[in-house]
BALOBA-1460 file (C-alpha; in Angstrom, 3 decimals):
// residues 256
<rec num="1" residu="x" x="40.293" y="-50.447" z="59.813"/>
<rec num="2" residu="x" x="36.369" y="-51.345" z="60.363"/>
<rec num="3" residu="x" x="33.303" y="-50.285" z="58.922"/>
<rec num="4" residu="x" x="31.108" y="-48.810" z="61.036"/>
<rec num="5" residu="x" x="27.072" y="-50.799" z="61.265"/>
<rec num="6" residu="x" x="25.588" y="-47.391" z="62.140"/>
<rec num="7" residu="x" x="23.304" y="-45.784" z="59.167"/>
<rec num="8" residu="x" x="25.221" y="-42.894" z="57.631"/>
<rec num="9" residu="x" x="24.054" y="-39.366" z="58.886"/>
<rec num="10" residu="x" x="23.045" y="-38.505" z="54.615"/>
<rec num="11" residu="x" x="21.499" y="-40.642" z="52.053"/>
<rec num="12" residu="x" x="24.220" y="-41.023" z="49.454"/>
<rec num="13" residu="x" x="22.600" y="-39.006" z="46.234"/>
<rec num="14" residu="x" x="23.430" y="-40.469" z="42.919"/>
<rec num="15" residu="x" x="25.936" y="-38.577" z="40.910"/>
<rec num="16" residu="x" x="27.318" y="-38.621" z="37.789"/>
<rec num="17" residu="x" x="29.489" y="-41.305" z="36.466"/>
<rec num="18" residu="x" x="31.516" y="-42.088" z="33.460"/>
<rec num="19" residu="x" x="28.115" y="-43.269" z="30.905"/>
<rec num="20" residu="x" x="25.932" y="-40.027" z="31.256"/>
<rec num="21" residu="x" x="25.137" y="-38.072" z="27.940"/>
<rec num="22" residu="x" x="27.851" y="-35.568" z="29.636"/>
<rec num="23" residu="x" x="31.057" y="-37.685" z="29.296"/>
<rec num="24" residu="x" x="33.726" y="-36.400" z="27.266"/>
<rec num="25" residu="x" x="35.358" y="-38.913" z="24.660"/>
<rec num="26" residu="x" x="38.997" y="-38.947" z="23.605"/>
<rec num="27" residu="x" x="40.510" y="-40.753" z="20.434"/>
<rec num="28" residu="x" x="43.802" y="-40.424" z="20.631"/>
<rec num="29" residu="x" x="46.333" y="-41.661" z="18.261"/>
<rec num="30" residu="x" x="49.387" y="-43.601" z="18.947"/>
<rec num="31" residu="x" x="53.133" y="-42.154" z="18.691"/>
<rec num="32" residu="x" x="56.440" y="-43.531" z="17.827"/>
<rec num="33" residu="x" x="58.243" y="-42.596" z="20.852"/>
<rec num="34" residu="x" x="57.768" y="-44.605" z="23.438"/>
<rec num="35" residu="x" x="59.229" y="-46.114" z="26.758"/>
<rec num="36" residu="x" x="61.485" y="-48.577" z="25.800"/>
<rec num="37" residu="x" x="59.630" y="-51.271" z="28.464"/>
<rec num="38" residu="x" x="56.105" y="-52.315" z="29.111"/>
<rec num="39" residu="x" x="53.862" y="-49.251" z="30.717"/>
<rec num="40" residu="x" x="50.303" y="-48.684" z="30.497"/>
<rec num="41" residu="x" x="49.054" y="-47.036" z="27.236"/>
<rec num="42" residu="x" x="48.797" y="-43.832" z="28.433"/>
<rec num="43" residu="x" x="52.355" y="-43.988" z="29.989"/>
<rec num="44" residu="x" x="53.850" y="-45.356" z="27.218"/>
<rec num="45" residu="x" x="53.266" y="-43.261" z="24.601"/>
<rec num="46" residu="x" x="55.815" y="-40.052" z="24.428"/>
<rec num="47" residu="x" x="54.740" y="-38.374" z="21.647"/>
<rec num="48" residu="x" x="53.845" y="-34.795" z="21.520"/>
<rec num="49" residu="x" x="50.428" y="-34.824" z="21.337"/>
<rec num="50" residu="x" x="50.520" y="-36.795" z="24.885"/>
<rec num="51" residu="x" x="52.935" y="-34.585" z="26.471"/>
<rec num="52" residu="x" x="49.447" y="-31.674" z="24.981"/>
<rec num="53" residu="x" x="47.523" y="-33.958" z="26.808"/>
<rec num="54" residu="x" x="49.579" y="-34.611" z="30.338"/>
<rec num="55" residu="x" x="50.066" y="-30.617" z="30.715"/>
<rec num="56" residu="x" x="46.405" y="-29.721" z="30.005"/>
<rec num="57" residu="x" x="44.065" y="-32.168" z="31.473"/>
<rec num="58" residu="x" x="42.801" y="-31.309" z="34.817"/>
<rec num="59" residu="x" x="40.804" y="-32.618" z="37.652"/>
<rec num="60" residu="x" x="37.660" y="-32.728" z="37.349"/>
<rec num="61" residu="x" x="37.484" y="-32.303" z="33.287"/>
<rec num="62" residu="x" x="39.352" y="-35.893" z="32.774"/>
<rec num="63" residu="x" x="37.932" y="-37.056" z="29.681"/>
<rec num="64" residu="x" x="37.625" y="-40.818" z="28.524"/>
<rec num="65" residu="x" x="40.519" y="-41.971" z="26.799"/>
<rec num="66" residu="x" x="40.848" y="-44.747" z="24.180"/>
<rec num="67" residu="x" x="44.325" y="-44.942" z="22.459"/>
<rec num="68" residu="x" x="43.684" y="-46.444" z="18.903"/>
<rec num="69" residu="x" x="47.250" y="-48.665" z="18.326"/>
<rec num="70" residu="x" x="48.538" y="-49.007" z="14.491"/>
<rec num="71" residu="x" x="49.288" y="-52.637" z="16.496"/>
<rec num="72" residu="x" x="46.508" y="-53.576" z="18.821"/>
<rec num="73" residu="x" x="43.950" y="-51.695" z="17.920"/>
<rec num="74" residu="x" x="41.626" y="-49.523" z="20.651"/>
<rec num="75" residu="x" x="43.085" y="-49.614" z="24.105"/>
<rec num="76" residu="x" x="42.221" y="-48.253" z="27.369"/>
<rec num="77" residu="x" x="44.098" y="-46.256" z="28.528"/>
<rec num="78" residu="x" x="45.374" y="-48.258" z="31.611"/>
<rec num="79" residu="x" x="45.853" y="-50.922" z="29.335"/>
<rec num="80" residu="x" x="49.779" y="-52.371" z="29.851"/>
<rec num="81" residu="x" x="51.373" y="-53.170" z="26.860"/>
<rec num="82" residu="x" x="55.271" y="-53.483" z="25.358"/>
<rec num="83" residu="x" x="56.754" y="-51.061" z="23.036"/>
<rec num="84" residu="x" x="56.508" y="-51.994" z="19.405"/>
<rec num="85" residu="x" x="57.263" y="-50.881" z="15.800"/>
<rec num="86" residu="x" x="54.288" y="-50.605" z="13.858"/>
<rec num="87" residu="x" x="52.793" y="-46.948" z="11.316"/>
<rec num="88" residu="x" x="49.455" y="-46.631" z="10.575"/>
<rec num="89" residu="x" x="49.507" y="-46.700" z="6.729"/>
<rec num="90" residu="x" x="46.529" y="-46.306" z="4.821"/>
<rec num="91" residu="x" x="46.764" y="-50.733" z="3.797"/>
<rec num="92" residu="x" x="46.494" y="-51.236" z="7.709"/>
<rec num="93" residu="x" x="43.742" y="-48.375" z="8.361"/>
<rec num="94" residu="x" x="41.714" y="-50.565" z="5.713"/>
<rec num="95" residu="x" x="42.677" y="-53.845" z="7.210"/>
<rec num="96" residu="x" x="41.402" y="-52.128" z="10.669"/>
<rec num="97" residu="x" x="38.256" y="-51.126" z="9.244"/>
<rec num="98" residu="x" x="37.517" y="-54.069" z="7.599"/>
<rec num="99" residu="x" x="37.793" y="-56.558" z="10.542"/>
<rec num="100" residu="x" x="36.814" y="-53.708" z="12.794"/>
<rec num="101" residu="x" x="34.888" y="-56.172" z="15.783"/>
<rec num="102" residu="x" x="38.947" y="-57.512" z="15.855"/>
<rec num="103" residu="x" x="39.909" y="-53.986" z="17.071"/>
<rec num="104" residu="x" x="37.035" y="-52.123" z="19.064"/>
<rec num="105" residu="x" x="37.135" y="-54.222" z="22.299"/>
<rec num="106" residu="x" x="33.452" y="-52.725" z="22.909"/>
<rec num="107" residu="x" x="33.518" y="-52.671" z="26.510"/>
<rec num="108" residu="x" x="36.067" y="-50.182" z="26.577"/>
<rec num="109" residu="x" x="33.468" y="-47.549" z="25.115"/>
<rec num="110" residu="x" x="31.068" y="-45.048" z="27.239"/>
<rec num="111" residu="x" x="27.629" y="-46.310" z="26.786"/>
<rec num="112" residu="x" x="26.525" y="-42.627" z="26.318"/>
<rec num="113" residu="x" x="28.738" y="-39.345" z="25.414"/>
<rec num="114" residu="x" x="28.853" y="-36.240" z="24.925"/>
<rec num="115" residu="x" x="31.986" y="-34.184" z="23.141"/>
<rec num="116" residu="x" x="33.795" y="-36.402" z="20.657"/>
<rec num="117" residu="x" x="37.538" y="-35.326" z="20.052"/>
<rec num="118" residu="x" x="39.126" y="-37.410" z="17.436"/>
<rec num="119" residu="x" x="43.361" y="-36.289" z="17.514"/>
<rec num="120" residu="x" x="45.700" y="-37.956" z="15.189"/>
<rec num="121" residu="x" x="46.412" y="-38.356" z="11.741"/>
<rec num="122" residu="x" x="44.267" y="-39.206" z="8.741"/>
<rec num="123" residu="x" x="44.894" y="-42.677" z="8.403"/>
<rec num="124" residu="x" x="43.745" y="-43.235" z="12.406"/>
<rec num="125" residu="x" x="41.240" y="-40.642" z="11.800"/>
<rec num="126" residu="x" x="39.354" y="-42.756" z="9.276"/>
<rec num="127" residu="x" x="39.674" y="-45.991" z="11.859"/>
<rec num="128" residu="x" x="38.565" y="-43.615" z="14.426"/>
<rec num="129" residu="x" x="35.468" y="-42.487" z="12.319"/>
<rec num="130" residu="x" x="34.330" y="-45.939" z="11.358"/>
<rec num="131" residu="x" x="34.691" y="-47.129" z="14.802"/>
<rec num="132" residu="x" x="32.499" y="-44.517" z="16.255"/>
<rec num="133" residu="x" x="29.610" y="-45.033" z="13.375"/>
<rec num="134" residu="x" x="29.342" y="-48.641" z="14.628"/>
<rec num="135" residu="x" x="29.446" y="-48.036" z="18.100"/>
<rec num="136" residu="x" x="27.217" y="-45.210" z="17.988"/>
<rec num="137" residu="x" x="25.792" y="-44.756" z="14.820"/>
<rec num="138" residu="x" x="23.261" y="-41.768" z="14.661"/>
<rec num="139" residu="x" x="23.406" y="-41.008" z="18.256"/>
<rec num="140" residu="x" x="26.748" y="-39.497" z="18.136"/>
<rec num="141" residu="x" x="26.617" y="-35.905" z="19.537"/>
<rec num="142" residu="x" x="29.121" y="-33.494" z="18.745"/>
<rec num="143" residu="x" x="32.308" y="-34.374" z="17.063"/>
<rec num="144" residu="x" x="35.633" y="-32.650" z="16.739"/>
<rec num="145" residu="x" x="38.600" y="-33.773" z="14.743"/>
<rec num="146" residu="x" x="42.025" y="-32.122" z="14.615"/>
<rec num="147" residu="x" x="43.635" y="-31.237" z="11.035"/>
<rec num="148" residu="x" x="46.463" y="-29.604" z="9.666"/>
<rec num="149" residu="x" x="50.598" y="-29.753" z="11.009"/>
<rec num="150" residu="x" x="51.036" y="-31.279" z="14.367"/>
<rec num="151" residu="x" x="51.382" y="-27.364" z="15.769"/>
<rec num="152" residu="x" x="47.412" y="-27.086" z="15.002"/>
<rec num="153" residu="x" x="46.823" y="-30.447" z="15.796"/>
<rec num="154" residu="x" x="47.831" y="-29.755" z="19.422"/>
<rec num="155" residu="x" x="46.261" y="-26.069" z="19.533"/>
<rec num="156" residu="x" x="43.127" y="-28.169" z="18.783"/>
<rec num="157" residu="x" x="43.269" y="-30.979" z="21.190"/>
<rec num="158" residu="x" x="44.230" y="-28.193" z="24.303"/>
<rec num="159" residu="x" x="41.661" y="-26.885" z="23.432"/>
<rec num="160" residu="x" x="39.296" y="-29.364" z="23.777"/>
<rec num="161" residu="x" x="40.883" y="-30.541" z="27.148"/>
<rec num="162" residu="x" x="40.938" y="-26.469" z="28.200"/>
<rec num="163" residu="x" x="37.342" y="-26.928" z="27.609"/>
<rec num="164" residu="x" x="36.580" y="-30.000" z="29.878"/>
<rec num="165" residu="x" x="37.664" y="-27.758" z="33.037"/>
<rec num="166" residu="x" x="34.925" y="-27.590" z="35.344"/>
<rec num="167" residu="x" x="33.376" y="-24.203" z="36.487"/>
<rec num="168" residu="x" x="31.064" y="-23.086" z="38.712"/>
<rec num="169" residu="x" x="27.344" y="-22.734" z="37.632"/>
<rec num="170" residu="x" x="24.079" y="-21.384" z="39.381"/>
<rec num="171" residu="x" x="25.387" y="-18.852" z="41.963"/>
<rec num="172" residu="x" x="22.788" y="-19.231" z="45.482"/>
<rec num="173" residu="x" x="24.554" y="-17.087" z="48.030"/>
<rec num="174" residu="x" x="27.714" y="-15.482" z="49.254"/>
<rec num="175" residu="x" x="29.816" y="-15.307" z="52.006"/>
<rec num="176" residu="x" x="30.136" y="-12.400" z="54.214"/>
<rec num="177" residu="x" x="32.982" y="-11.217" z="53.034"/>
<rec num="178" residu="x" x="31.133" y="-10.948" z="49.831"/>
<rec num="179" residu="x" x="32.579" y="-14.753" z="48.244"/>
<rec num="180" residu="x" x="29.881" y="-15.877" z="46.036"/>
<rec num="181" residu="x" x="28.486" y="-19.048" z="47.156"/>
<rec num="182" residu="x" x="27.525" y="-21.495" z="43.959"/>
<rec num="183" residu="x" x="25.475" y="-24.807" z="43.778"/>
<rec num="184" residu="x" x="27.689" y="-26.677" z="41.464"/>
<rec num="185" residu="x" x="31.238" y="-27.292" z="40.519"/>
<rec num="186" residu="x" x="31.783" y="-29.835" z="37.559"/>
<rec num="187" residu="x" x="30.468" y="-32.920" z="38.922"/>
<rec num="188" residu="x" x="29.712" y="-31.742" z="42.227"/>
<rec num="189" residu="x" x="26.253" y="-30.490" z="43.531"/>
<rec num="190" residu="x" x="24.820" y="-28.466" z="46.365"/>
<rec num="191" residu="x" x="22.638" y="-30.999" z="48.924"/>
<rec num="192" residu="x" x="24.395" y="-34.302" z="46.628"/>
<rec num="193" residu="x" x="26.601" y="-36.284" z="49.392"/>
<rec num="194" residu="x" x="30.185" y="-37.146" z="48.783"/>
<rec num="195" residu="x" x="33.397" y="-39.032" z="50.025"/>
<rec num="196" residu="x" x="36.039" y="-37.180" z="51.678"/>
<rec num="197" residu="x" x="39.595" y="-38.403" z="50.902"/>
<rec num="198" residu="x" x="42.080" y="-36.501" z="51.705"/>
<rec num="199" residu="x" x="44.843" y="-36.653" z="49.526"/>
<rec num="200" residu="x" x="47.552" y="-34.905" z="51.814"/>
<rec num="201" residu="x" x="46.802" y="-37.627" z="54.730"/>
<rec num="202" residu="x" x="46.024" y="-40.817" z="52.416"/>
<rec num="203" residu="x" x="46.225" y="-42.787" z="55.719"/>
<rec num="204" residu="x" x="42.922" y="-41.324" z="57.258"/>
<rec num="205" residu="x" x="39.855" y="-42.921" z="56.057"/>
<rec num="206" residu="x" x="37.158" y="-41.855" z="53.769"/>
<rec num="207" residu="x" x="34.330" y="-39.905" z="55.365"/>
<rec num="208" residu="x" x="30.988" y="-39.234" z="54.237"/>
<rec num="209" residu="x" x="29.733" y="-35.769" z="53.709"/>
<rec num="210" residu="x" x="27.173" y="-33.775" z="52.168"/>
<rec num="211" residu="x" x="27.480" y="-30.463" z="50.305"/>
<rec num="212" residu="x" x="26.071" y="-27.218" z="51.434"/>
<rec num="213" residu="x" x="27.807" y="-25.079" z="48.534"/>
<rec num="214" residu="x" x="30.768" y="-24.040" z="46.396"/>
<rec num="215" residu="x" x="33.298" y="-21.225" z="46.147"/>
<rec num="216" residu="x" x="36.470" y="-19.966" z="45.029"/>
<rec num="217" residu="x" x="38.863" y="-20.361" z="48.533"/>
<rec num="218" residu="x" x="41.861" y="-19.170" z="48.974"/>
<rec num="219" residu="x" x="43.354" y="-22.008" z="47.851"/>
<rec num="220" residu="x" x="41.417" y="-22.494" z="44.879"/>
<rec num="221" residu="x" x="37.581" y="-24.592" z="44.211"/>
<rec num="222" residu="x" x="36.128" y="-25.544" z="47.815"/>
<rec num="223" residu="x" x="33.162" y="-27.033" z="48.950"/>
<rec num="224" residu="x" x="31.570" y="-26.135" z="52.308"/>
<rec num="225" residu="x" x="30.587" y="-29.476" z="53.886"/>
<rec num="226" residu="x" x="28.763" y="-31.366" z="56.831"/>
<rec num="227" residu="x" x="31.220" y="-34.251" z="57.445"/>
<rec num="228" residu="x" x="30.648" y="-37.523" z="59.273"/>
<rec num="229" residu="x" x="33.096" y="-38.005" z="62.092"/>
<rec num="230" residu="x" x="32.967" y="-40.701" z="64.786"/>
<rec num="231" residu="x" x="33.532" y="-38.369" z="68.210"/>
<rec num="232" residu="x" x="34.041" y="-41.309" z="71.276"/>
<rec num="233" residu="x" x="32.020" y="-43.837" z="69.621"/>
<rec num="234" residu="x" x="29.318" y="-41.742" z="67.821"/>
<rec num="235" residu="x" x="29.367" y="-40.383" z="64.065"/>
<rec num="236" residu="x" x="28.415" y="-36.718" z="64.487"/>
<rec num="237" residu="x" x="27.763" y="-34.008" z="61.297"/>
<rec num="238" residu="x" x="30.837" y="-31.517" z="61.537"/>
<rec num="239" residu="x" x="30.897" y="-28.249" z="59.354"/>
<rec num="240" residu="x" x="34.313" y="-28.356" z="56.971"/>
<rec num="241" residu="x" x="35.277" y="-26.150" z="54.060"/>
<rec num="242" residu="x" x="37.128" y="-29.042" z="51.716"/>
<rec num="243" residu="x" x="38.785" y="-28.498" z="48.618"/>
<rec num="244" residu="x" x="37.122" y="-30.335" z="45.982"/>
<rec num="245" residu="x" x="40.151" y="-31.969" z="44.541"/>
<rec num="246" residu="x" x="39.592" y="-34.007" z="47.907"/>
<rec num="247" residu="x" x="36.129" y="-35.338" z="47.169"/>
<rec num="248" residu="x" x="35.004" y="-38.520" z="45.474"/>
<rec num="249" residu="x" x="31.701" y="-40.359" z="44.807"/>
<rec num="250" residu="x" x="29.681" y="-40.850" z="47.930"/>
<rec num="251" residu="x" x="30.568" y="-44.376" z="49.847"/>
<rec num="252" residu="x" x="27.571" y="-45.652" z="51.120"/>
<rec num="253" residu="x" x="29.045" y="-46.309" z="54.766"/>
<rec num="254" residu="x" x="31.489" y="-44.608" z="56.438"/>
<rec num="255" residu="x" x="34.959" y="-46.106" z="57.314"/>
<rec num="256" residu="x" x="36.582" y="-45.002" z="61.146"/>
């Protein structure tokens, strides 16, 4: 595979990433069941308020998770650890919160959020809250907690999640056939330029392409697109109606 030295056809616009005021937070507790061999946090955990979380969460609405362990403390959610046998009792939420820098690993926080969802029980609830006042501290936007038996406590967190799905915003046009034609879809903008990865043919290469507008296709959220393709040596704008579970952030070359 090379990368092409010719100038893309767009100028890569800059688009959203994971520290704007819009990102979605996600402190979620631990469980007791878990894989009985190392996994990454997110994987290991089979608790019921994670099986909530694996049937609601969709693309585009994927919120940032951090996993607050009775044992290690905050983790990202990639994070690979072993299984282990440890509660969250209100002595080790105070030992938590009292040596709290021992437990926050600060990188693994957002610089900037927006919704707050705090799921688990009391004990990690009050780790959870102290955590956030001294990462944040009066710029925290909203905040939601969940409360009651673990039946509410996943009605809550679903809908949260539920809530993350994207939707389509600002209607400039339609189709023909009467299709309205919309300048955004979650992260995705009219005239911003993306990546095209296909995720059906993972072996072609990204391509560059910018957004004309969005719809509801037949197959569901699509973007109608001018992508780069190299045609006998020269990269050339093609029209393409994608779905937008194949676009990424814009690459700032294009791959052939």
């Amino acid at each position: 595979m090379q990368v092409s030295s010719q100038l893309p056809l767009f100028s890569p616009a800059r688009l959203p990433g994971n520290d704007t005021p819009t990102t979605a937070l996600l402190l979620l507790a631990c469980s007791v069941r878990k894989l009985d061999r190392p996994a990454p946090a997110l994987d290991l955990y089979r608790g019921v308020m994670y099986q909530s979380y694996r049937a609601h969460v969709c693309d585009g609405g994927v919120p940032t998770v951090l996993i607050l362990s009775a044992h290690h403390g905050f983790l990202e959610a990639h994070a690979e650890i072993a299984p282990y046998d440890e509660r969250m009792t209100p002595q080790r939420a105070e030992q938590m919160i009292q040596h709290l820098h021992s437990y926050l690993r600060p990188k693994a926080w957002p610089r900037q959020v927006g919704r707050v969802m705090l799921a688990g029980g009391r004990e990690y609830r009050r780790v959870m809250h102290a955590a956030l006042a001294h990462r944040y501290g009066s710029a925290l936007p909203e905040l939601r907690e969940t409360t009651g038996g673990i039946g509410t406590q996943r009605s809550l967190l679903c809908t949260f999640l539920d809530g993350l799905a994207p939707a389509f915003r600002d209607r400039i046009g339609q189709h023909p056939n009467g299709t309205p034609l919309y300048h955004q879809y979650g992260w995705i903008e009219a005239r911003a330029t993306v990546s095209v990865v296909y995720r059906a043919a993972p072996h072609l290469p990204p391509r560059n392409a910018q957004v004309l507008a969005l719809f509801e296709g037949p197959n569901g959220p699509t973007a109608e697109v001018v992508v780069e393709e190299l045609i006998r040596g020269r990269t050339k704008a093609c029209p393409r109606w994608v779905g937008v579970s194949n676009l990424r952030p814009a690459m700032t070359g294009m791959q052939a």
